[in-house]
VOROVO-277133 format. One line per 5 residues: number of its first residue (from 1); their letters; for each residue y, x, z of C-alpha. Coordinates in steps of 0.25 Angstrom, whole numbers, plus 5000, padded with zeros to 4 digits. Each point is the difference from the previous one (the first is absolute). Layout:
N
NUM) a) Y/X/Z  ...
END
This chain:
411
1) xxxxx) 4957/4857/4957  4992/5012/5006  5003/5008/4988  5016/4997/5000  4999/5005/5017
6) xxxxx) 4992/5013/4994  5011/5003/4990  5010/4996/5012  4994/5010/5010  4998/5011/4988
11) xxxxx) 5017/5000/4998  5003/4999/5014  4993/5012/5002  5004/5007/4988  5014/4996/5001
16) xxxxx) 5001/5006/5016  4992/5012/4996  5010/5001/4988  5012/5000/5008  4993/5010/5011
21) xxxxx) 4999/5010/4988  5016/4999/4995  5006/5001/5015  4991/5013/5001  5005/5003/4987
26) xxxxx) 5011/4999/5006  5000/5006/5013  4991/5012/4996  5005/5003/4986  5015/5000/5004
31) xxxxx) 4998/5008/5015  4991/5011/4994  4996/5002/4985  5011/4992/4996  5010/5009/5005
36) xxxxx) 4993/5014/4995  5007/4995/4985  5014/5005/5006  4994/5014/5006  5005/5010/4990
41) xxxxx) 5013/4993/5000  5002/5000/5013  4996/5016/5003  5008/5003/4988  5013/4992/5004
46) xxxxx) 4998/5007/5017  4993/5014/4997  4990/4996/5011  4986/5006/5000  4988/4992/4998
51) xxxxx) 4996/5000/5015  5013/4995/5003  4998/4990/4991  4986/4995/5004  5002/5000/5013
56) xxxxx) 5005/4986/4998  4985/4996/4999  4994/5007/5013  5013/4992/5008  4995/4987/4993
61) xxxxx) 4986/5001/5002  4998/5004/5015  5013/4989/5002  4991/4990/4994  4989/5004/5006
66) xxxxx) 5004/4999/5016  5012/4988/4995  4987/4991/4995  4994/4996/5013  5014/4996/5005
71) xxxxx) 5002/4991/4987  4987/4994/5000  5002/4996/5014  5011/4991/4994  4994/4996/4987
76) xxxxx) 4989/4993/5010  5012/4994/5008  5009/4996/4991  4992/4999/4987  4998/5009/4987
81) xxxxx) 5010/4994/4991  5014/5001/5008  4994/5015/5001  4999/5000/4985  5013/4996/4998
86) xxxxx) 5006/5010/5010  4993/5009/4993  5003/4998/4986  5016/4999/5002  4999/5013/5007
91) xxxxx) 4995/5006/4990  5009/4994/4990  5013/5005/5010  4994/5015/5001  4998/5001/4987
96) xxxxx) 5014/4998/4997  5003/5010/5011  4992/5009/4994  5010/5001/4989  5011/5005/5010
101) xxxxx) 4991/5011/5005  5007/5012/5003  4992/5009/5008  4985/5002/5005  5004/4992/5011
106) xxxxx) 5002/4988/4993  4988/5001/4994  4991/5004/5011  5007/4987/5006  4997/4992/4989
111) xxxxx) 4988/5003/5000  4999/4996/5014  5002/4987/4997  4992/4998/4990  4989/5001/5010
116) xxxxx) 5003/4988/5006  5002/4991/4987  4986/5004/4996  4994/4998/5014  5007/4986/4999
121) xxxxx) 4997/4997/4985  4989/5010/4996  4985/5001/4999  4999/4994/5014  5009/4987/4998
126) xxxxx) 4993/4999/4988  4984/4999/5004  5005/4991/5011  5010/4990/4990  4985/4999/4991
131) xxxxx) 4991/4999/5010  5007/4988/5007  5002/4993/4988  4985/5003/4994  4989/4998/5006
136) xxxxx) 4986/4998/4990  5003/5010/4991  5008/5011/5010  4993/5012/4994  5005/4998/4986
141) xxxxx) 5014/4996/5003  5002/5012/5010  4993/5008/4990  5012/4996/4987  5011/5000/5011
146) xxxxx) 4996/5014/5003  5003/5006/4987  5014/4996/5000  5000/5016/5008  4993/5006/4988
151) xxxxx) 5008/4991/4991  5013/5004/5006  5001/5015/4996  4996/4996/4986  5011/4989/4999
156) xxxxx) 5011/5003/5007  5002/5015/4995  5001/4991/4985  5011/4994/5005  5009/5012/5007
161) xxxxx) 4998/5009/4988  5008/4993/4990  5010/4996/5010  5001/5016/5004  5001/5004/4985
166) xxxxx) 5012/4989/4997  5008/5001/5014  4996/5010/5008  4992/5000/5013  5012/4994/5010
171) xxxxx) 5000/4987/4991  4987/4999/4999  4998/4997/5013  5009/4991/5000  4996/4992/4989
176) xxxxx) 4984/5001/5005  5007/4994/5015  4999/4987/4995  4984/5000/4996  4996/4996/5015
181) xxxxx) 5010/4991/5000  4995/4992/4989  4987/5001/5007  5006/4996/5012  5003/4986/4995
186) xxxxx) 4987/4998/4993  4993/5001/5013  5010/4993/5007  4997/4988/4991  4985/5002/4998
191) xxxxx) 4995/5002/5014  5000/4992/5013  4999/5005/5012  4986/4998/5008  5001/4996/5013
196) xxxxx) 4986/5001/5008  4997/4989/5012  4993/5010/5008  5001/5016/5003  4988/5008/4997
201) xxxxx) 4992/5001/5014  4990/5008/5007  4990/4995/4995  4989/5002/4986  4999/4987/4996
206) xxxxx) 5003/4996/4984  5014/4993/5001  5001/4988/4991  5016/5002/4997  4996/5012/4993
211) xxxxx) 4984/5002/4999  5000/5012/5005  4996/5006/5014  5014/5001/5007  5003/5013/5010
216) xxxxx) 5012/5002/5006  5004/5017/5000  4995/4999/5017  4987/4997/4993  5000/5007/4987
221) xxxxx) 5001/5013/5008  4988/4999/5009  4993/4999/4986  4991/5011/4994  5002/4996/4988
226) xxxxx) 5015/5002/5002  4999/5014/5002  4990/5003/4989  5011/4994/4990  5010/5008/5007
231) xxxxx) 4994/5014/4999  4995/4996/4985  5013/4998/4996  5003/5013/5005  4991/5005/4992
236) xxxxx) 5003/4993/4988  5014/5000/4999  5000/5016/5004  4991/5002/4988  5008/4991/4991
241) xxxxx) 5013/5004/5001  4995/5016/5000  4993/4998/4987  5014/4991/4994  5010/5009/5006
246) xxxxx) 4992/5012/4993  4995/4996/4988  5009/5005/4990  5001/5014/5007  4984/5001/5002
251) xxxxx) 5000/4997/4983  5010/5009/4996  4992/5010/5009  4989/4997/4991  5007/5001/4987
256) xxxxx) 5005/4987/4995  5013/4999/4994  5012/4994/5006  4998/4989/4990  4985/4998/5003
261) xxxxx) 5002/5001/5015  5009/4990/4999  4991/4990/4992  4989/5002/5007  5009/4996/5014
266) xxxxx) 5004/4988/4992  4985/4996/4996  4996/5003/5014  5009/4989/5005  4996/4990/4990
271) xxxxx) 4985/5002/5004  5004/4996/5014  5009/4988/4998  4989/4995/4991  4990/5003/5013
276) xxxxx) 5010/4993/5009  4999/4987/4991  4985/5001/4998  4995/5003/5014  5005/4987/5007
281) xxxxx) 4992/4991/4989  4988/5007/5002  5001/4996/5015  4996/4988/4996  4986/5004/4995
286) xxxxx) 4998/5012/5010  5002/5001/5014  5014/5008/5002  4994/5009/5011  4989/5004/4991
291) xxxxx) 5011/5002/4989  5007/5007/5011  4990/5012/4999  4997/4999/4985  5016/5004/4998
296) xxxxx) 4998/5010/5012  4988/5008/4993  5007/4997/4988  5012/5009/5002  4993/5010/5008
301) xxxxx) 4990/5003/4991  5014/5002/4988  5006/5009/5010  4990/5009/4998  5001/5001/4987
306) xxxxx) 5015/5003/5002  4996/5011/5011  4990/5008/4990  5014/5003/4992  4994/4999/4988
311) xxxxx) 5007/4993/4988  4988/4993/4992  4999/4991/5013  5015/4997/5003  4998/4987/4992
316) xxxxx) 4988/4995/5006  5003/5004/5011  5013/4992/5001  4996/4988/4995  4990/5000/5013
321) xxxxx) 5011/5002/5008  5009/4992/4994  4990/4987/5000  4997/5002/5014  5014/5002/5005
326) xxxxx) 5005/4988/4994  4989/4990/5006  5000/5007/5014  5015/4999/5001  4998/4982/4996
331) xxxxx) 4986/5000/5008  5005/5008/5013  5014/4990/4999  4989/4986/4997  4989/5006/5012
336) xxxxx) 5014/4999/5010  5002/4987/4997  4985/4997/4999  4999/5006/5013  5011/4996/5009
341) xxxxx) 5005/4989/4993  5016/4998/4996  5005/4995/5013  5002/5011/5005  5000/5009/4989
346) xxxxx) 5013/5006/5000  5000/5007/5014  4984/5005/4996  5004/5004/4986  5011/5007/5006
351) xxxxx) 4991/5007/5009  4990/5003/4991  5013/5006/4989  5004/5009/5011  4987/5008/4998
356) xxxxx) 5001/4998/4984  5013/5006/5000  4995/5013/5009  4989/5003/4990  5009/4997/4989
361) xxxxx) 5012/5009/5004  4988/5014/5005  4993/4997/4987  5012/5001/4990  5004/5014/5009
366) xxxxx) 4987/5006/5003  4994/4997/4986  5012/5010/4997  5001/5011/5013  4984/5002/4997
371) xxxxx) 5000/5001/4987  5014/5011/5002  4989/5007/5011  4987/5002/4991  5007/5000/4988
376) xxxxx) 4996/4987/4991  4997/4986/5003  4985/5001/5000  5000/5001/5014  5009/4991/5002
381) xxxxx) 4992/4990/4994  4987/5003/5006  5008/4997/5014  5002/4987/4993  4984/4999/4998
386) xxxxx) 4998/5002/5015  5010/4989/5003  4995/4990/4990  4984/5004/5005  5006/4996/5015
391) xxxxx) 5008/4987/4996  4985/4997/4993  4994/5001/5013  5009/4991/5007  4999/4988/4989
396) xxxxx) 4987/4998/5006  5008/4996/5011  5009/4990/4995  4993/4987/5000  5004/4984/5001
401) xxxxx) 5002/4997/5014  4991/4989/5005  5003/4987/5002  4998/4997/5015  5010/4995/5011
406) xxxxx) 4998/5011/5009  5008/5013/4998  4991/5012/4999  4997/5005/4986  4988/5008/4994
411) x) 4999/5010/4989
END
């Protein structure tokens, strides 16, 4: 009996943390990589430049950015899974908009748009949908969910390029419009809503809906550990998205071939899916905030190997990076929800993506304006040392709140 309720417990948690990885699939793979596939196509069928053109990334990412506390405000409200839906048939209507573009306009509008699907039915919905429905094995099911943004940019461009090569890019996107919908109606019959009896309170004590220790975002932000998280993800997501945004140039700079460059992009994003989905089973052996500032050193200490512009360390040093990338993007998601609890998670998570999405949109650009000023990437990079030194530091400052019923915290 007690071996049929393990096995019963393992597919629950396997099967929610499943579903989490194909709805960011989804919602990643078809509103960012996804959509890349058509880019040639596109700039040949308009004449636009390339800035014109990716453009439609910085109005995405700083809309998503300011949209997502808003969005988590009513996830809390009305619950993750009418958000999810709303989400996923917005992007199945925009997509087949997207095959009526005429101007950038349009496009920029599109794009728009697409920042409230994802804030609706992204990363964030997504942690939330898990961690309500799991709660001994939280870590490992955040961590497999988590690789469905990894996943995404390896799947869905599979699908887009046949579809581009046999009926152009207009009906490609119409065709690739009914993906979410499909999705859509999986999770319409898969998942029930969860209705909590109480809200979370101002209090630290463990609550026994969920296990966790309950904040409300009043208390949540006269936390210390609040902040760290805050300014480390800063730091991270600036560092991250330089390198990223970067990467192919910085390689070509030291002499890879288009060919090569590319691959190694490719490999580089395999090792971090594959740190996505390790990083939240090892949580179960060791404590996430110590894991927190193993993955921390981890990418700092790759970074430099990418800022001493040298070839013979690119692969090493990537391979750092890309391992501890991929377990601080699950463990800094898993320590929110260890932190603050799912409650309220959608209005702190918003908060806490306002200051992700900063770092993320100066570090794709600044990565770049330096680099055009001193003329490579390694000081570009070394900035990204300095940042990843300093997002070290604060991890010493992001620790499990104690469980007390008064309201003032220690770090």
């Amino acid at each position: 009996m007690d071996s049929k309720q393990t096995d019963e417990t393992f597919l629950k948690v396997l099967g929610i943390a499943i579903l989490g990885t194909i709805l960011l699939i989804v919602t990643n793979g078809m509103t960012f990589s996804g959509i890349t596939i058509f880019d040639e196509a596109i700039l040949n069928e308009f004449g636009w430049t390339k800035s014109e053109l990716k453009f439609r990334d910085l109005v995405n990412l700083v809309a998503a950015s300011f949209i997502m506390p808003f969005v988590g405000a009513i996830i809390d409200r009305y619950g993750v899974k009418k958000m999810m839906i709303i989400g996923l048939a917005m992007i199945a209507v925009l997509y087949y908009l997207y095959s009526l573009i005429q101007t950038t306009f349009h496009m920029y509008a599109i794009h728009f748009a697409f920042a409230f699907a994802v804030s609706g039915a992204g990363t964030l919905a997504t942690i939330i949908m898990v961690s309500q429905r799991v709660t001994k094995r939280r870590g490992t099911a955040i961590g497999i969910a988590l690789a469905g943004t990894s996943a995404g940019g390896i799947i869905i461009p599979q699908i887009g390029k046949p579809l581009l090569e046999s009926v152009g890019w207009r009906a490609a996107f119409q065709y690739e419009a009914v993906i979410p919908i499909i999705i859509l109606i999986l999770l319409a019959i898969l998942i029930r809503p969860i209705k909590y009896k109480k809200e979370a309170s101002d209090t630290t004590e463990k609550d026994q809906e969920t296990g966790l220790v309950e904040l409300n975002l009043k208390q949540a932000l006269k936390t210390p550990v609040f902040w760290a998280i805050c300014f480390a993800g800063i730091c991270c997501f600036y560092s991250i998205m330089g390198i990223i945004s970067n990467l192919f140039l910085y390689l070509r700079e030291l002499n890879f071939s288009v060919g090569g460059a590319a691959n190694a992009f490719s490999i580089f994003f395999a090792i971090i899916l594959i740190a996505k989905l390790t990083s939240g089973v090892v949580t179960e052996f060791i404590n996430e905030h110590k894991l927190f500032k193993i993955q921390v050193a981890l990418m700092a200490l790759g970074t430099v190997g990418i800022a001493m512009n040298t070839e013979s360390l690119v692969w090493p040093a990537l391979i750092a990076v890309g391992i501890g990338w991929g377990g601080l993007y699950t463990l800094l998601n898993y320590i929110i929800i260890t932190t603050f609890g799912v409650k309220s998670a959608g209005k702190i998570g918003g908060i806490i993506s306002v200051f992700e999405g900063i770092g993320s949109g100066l570090g794709a650009w600044l990565t770049g304006v330096i680099s055009d000023q001193t003329g490579s990437y390694s000081a570009s990079f070394w900035v990204v040392v300095v940042l990843l030194s300093i997002a070290f530091v604060i991890s010493f400052f992001i620790k499990p709140i104690a469980e007390t019923t008064e309201t003032t915290f220690e770090i």
